[in-house]
Each structure stands twice: as C-alpha cells, then as structure tokens.
DOSEFI-748075 format. One line per field, with one value per residue: residue number from 1; residue in one letter; x, y, z of N, C-alpha, C in turn. Coordinates in Angstrom, 3 decimals. Example, Ala and Ser with C-alpha at 12.3 -4.5 7.8 and 13.67 -1.06 7.14 Angstrom:
DOSEFI-748075
num = (1/2)
residuo = (a/s)
nc1 = (13.190/12.850)
nc2 = (-5.690/-2.250)
nc3 = (7.800/7.080)
cac1 = (12.300/13.670)
cac2 = (-4.500/-1.060)
cac3 = (7.800/7.140)
cc1 = (13.200/12.900)
cc2 = (-3.300/0.030)
cc3 = (7.800/7.870)
***
This chain:
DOSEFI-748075
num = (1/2/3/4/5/6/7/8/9/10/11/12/13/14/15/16/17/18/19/20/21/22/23/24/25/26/27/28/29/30/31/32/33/34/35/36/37/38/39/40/41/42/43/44/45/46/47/48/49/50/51/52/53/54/55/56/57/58/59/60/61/62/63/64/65/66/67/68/69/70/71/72/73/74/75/76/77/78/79/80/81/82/83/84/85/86/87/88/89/90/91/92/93/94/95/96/97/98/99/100/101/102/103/104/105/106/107/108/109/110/111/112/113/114/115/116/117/118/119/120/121/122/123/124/125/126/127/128/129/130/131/132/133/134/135/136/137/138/139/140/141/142/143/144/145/146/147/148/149/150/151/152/153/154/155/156/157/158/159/160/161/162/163/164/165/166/167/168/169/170/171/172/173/174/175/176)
residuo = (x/x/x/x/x/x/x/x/x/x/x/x/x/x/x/x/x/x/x/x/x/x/x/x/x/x/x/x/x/x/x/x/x/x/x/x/x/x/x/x/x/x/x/x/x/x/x/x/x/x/x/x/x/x/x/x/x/x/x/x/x/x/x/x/x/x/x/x/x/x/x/x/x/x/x/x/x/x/x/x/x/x/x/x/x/x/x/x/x/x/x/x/x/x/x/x/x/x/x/x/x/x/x/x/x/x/x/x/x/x/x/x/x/x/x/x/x/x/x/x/x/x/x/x/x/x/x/x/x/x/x/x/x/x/x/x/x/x/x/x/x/x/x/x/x/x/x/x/x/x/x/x/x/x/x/x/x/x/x/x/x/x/x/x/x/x/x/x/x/x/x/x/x/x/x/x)
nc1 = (-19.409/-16.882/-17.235/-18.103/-15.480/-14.026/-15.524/-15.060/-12.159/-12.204/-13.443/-11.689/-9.839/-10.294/-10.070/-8.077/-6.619/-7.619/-10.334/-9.969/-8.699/-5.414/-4.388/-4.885/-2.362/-2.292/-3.509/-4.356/-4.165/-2.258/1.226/2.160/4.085/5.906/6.209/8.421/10.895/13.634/13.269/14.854/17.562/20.447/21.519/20.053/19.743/20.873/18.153/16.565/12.890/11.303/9.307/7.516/5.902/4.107/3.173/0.637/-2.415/-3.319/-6.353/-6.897/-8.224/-11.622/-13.340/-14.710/-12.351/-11.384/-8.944/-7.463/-4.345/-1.531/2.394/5.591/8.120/10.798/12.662/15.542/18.336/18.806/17.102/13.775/9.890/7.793/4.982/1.930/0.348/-2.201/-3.838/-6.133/-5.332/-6.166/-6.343/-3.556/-2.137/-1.223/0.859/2.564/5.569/8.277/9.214/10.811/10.165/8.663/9.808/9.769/7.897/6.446/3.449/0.994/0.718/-0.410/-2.932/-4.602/-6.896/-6.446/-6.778/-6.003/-6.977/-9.349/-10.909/-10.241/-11.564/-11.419/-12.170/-12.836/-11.103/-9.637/-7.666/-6.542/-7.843/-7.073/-3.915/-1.031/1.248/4.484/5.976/9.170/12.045/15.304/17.856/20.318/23.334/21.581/22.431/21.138/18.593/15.022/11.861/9.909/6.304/3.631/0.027/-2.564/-5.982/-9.408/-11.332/-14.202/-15.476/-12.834/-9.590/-7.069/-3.327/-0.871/2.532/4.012/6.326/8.661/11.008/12.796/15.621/17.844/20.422/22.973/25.538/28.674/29.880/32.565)
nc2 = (-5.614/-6.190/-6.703/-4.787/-3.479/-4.855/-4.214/-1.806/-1.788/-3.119/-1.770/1.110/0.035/-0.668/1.664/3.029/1.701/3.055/1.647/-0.689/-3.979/-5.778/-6.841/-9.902/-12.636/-12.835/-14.933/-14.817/-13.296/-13.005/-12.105/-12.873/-13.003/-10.270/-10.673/-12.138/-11.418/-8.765/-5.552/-2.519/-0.039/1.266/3.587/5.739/8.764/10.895/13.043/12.095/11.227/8.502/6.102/2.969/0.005/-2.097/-5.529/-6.705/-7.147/-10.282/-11.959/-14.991/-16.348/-17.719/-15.873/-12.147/-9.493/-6.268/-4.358/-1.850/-0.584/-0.248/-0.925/-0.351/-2.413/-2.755/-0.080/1.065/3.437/5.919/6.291/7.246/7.073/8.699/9.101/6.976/5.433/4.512/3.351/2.676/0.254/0.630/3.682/3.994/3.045/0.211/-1.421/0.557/-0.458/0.983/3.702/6.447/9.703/11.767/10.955/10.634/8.484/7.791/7.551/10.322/10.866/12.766/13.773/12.086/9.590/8.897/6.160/5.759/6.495/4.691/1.910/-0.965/-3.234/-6.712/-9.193/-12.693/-15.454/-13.510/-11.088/-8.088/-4.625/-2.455/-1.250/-0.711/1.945/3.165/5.975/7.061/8.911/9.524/9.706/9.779/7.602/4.331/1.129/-1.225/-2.984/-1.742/-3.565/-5.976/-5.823/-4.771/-5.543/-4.656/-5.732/-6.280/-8.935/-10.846/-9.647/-9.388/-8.178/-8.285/-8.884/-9.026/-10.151/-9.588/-10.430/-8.291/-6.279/-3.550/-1.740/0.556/2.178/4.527/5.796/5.728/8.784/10.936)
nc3 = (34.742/34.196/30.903/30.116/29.909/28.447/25.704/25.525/25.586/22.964/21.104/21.745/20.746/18.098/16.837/17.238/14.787/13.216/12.376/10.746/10.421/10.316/7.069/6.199/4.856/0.930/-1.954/-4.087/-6.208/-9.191/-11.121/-13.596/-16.759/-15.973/-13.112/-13.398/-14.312/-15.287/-15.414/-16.645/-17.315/-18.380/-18.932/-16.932/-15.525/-12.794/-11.737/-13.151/-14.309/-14.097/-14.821/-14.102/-14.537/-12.381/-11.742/-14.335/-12.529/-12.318/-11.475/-10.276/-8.740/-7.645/-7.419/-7.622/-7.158/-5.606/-5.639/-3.898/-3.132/-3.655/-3.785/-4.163/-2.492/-1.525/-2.089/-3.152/-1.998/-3.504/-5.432/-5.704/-4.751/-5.953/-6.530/-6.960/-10.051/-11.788/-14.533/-17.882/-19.781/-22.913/-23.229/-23.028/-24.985/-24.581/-22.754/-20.701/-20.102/-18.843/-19.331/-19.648/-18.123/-20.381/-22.437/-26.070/-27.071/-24.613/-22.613/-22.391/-19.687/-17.828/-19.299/-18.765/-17.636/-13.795/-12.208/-9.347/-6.505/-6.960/-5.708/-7.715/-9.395/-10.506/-11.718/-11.591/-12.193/-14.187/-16.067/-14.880/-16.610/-15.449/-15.116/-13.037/-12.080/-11.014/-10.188/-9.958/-8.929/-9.908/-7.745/-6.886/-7.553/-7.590/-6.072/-6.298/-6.827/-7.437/-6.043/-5.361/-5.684/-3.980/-3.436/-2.223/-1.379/-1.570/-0.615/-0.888/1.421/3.276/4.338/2.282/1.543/-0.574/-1.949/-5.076/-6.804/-8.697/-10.213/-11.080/-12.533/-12.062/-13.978/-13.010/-13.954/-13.157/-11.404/-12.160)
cac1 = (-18.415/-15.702/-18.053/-18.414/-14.826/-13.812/-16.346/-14.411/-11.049/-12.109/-14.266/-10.414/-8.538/-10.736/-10.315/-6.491/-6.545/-8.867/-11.161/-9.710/-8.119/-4.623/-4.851/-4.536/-1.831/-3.179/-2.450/-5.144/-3.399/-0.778/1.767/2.238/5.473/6.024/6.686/9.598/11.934/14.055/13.419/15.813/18.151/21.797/21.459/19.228/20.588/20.227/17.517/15.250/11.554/10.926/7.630/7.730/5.323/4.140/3.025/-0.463/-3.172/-4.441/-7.556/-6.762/-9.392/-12.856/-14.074/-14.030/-11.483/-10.757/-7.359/-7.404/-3.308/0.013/3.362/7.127/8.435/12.143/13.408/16.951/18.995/19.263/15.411/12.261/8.521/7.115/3.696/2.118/-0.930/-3.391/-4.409/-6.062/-4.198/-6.467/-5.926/-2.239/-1.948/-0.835/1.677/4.129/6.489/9.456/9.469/11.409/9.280/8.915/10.245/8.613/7.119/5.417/2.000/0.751/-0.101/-1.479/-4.167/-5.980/-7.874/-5.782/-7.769/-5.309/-7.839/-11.004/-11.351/-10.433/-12.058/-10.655/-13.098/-13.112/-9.634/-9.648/-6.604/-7.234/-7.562/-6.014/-2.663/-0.465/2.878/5.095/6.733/10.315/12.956/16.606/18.175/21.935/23.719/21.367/23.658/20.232/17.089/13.442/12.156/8.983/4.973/2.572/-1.087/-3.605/-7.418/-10.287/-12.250/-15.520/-15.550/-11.687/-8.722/-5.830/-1.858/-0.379/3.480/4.416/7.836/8.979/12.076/13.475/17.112/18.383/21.863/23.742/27.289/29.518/30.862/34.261)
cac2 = (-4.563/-6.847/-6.955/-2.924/-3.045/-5.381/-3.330/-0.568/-1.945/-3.582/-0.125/2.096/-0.761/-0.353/3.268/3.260/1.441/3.915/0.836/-1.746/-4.763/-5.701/-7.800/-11.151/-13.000/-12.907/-15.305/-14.575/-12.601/-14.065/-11.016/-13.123/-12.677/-9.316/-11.450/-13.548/-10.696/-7.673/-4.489/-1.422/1.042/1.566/4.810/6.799/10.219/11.835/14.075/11.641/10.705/7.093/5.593/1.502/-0.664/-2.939/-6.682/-6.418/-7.684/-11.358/-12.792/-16.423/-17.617/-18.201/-14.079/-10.953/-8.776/-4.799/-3.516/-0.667/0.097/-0.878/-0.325/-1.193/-2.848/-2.157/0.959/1.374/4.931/6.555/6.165/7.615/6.835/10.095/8.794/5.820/5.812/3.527/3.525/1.985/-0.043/1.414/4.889/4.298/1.893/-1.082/-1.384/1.192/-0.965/1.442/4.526/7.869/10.765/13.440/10.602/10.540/7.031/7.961/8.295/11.407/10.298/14.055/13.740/10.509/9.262/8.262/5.321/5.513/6.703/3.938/0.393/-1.418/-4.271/-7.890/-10.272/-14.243/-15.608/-12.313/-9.998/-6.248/-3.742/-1.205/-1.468/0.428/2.569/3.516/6.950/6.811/9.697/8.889/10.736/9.124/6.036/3.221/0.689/-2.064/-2.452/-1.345/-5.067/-6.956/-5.095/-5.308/-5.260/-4.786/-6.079/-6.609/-10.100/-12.174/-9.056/-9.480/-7.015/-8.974/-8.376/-10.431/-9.481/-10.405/-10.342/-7.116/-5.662/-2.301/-1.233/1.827/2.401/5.867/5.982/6.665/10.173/10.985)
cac3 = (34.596/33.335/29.880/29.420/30.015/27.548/24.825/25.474/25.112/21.765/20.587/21.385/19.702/16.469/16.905/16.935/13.731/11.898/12.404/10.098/10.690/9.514/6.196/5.663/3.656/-0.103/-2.987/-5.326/-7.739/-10.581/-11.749/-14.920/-17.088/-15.256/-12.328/-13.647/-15.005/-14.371/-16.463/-16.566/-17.929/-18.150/-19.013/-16.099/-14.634/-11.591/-11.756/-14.299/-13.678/-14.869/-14.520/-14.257/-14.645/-11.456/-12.577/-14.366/-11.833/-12.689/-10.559/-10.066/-7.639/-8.422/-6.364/-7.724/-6.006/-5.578/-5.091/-3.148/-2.769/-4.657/-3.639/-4.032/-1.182/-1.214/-2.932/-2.689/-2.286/-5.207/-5.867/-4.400/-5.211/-6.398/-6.556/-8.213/-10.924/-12.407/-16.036/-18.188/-21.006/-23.522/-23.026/-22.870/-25.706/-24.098/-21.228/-20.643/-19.153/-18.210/-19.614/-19.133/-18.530/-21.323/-23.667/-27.389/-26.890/-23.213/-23.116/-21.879/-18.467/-17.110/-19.835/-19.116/-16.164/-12.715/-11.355/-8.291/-6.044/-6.970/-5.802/-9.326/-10.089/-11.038/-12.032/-11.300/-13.590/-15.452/-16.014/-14.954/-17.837/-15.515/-14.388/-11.595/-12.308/-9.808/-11.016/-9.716/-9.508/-9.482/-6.877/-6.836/-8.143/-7.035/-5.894/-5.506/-7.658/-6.405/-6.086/-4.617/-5.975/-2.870/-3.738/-1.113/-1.668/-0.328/-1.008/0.521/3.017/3.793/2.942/2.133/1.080/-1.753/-2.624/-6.178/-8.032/-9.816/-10.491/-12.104/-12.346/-12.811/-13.083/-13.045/-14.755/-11.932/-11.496/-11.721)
cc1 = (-17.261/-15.707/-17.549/-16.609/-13.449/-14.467/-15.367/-13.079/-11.044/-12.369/-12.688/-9.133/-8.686/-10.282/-9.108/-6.292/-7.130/-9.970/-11.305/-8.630/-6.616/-4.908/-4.224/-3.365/-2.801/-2.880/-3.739/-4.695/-2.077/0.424/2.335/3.979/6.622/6.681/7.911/10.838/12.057/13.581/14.518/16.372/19.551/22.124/20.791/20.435/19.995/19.824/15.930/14.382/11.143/9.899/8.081/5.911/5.000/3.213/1.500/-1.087/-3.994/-4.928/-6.947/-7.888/-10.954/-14.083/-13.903/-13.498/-11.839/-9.536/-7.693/-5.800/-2.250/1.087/4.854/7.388/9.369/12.877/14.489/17.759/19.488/18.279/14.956/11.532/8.164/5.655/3.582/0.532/-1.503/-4.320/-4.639/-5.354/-5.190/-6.003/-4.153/-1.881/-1.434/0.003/3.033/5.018/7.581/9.523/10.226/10.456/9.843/9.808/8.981/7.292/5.877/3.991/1.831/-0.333/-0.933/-2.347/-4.829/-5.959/-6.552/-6.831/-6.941/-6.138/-9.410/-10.639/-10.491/-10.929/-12.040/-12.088/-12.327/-12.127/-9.867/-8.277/-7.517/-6.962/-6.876/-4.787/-1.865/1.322/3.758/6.165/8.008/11.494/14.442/17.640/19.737/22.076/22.846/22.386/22.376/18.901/15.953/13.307/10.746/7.531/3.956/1.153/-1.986/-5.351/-8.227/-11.407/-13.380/-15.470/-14.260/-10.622/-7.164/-4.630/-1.075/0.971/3.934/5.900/7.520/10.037/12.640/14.482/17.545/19.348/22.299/24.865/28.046/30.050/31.984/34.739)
cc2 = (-5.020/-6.917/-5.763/-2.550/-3.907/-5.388/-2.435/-0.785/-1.769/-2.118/0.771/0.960/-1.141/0.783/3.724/2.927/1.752/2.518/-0.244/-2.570/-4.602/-6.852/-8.782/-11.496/-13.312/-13.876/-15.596/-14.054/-13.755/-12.138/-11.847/-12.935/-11.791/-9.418/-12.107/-12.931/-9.088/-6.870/-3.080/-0.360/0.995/3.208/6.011/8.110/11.017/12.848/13.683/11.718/9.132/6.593/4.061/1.101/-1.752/-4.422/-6.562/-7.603/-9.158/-12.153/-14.261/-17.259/-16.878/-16.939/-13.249/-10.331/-7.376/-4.856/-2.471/0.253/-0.768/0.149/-0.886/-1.489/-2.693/-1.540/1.609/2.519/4.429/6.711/6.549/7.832/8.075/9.923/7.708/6.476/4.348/4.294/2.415/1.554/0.924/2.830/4.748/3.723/1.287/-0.560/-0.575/0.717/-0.513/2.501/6.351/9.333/12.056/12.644/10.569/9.626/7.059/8.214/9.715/11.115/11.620/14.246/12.811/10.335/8.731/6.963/4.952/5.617/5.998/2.871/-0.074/-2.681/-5.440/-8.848/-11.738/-14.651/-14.609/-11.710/-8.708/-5.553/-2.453/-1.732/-0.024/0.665/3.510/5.047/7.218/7.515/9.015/10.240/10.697/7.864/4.999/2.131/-1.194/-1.852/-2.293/-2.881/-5.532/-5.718/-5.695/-4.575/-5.308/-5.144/-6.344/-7.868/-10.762/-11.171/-8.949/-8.421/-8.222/-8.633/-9.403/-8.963/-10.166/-9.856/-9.161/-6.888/-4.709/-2.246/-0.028/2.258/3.701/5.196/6.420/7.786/10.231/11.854)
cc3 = (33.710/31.769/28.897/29.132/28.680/26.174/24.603/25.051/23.872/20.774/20.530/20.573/18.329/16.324/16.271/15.474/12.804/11.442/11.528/10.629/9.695/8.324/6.058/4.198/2.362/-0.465/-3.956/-6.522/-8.278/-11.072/-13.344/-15.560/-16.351/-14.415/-12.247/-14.274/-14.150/-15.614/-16.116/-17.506/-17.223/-18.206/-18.520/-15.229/-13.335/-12.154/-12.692/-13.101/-15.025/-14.059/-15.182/-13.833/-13.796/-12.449/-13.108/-13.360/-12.610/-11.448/-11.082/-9.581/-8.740/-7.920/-7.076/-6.594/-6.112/-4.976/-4.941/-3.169/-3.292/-3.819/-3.838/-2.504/-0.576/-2.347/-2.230/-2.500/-3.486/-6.107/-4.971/-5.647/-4.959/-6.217/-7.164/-8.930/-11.194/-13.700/-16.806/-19.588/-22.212/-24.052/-23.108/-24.115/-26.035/-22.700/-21.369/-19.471/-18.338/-19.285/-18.770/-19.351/-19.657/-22.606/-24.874/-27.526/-25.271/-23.386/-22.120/-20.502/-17.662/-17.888/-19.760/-17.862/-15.343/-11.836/-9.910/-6.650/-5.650/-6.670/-7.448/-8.934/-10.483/-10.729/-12.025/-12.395/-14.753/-15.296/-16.063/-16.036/-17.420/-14.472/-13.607/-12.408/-11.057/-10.594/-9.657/-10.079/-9.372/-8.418/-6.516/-7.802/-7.013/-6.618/-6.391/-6.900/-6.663/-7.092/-5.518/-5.021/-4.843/-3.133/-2.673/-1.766/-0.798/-1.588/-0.381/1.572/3.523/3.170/3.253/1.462/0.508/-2.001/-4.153/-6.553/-8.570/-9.535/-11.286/-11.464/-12.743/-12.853/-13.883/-13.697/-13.270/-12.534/-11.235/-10.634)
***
C-alpha cells in the first residue's frame, strides 16, 4: 500500500508541473561580445517600440542543444516585454542589434519567418544562425536598464537554464 501510495504522490507531482521537471543550471552557451557590453539610446520616448537584440547563442560543449525559451530577467518600470522573436540573421541581414520600430534601417520583421515557436538548433561549438529579440515598449522614464538574457534548453535528454550578460538602456528626457 505504502508503494501505490508513493506512485501516486509522484504521478500528481508530475501532473502539477505539466510533467516536466525544473531545469538544471546551464553553462553551455557563450553570449560572446554581446555579453560584455551595454547597448542603448538617449533618445527613446514614451510610447516607442524598440526591439533589442539578446546575446547570439554560441554552443560551447561538445552536444548539440535546442533552446526552447529566451527571456530578460530584470525589466525595469518604464519598460515592458511586448513579445520576443527569433530570426534568422540571413533574412534580416545581420544582427539588428537595437533598433527602433518603423525606423528606415529595421528589417521588416512581420514579413519573415518567427522561429519563436520551434526548438532551434545549436550544433557542437557552433554559433546559432538564428538569434532572439526581445521587442520592448517604453512606457515611462526607465530609471534601470533591462539586464541579464535567460536561455532555456534542452541537452543529453535534460532541460537546462543558462543566464548570460545583456544589457539595453533606454533613457527618456525627463518631463518638465
């Protein structure tokens, strides 16, 4: 009895967790330059939409990976994550590191594929060909940058959570 009853525990304590475990610390990935700097704007206004650039994905270890989920980690008032995307550099052509939506230079991100939705891919010390954008309204004077890119994966059967370095700034003008 003690058996069936310790089945059952385990069986409603998969259940609760939509039947995945929590993930393991990562440190497979590299965020590369990306990693080691701030990017920004002095000149954002309440009411923009700026799309940033999270660190491109480099495989380190000797596995292919999938990333499954990206996210900022601490976004400060005066910002909110609108959504994020995944594209590839190709199609965009190269890395739109920090752009303002509906600027000249933007690529036209509602005409080309969203890979936000698929597994991606990272091959054995490869860099990924698609990278993640965090689209980012300004909603006040930030006071704080959005700060830390958390990648989720799954490796060898395991899903694991690697945070890397990033940083955008966006600063308002104070109002008088």
């Amino acid at each position: 009895m003690v058996g069936m009853v310790s089945v059952a525990a385990i069986l409603l304590s998969a259940c609760m967790n939509g039947g995945s475990e929590a993930p393991e610390p990562g440190d497979a990935l590299n965020g590369g330059l990306q990693s080691q700097g701030l990017v920004g704007s002095d000149q954002a206004k309440v009411g923009q939409d700026w799309w940033f650039a999270l660190p491109v994905p480099v495989n380190k270890s000797s596995k292919e990976l999938e990333i499954t989920k990206v996210s900022l980690v601490e976004v400060p008032k005066g910002m909110k994550v609108i959504e994020y995307g995944a594209y590839d550099r190709a199609d965009t052509e190269g890395l739109a590191l920090l752009v303002l939506e509906g600027a000249p230079h933007m690529p036209r991100l509602d005409r080309l594929k969203n890979y936000i939705n698929e597994p991606i891919k990272v091959a054995a010390h490869k860099e990924s060909e698609i990278y993640y954008l965090a689209h980012l309204k300004i909603t006040g004077q930030a006071s704080q940058s959005a700060r830390y890119c958390r990648f989720l994966y799954r490796q060898g059967g395991k899903q694991y959570a690697q945070t890397l370095d990033c940083e955008v700034k966006l600063q308002t003008k104070p109002t008088k």
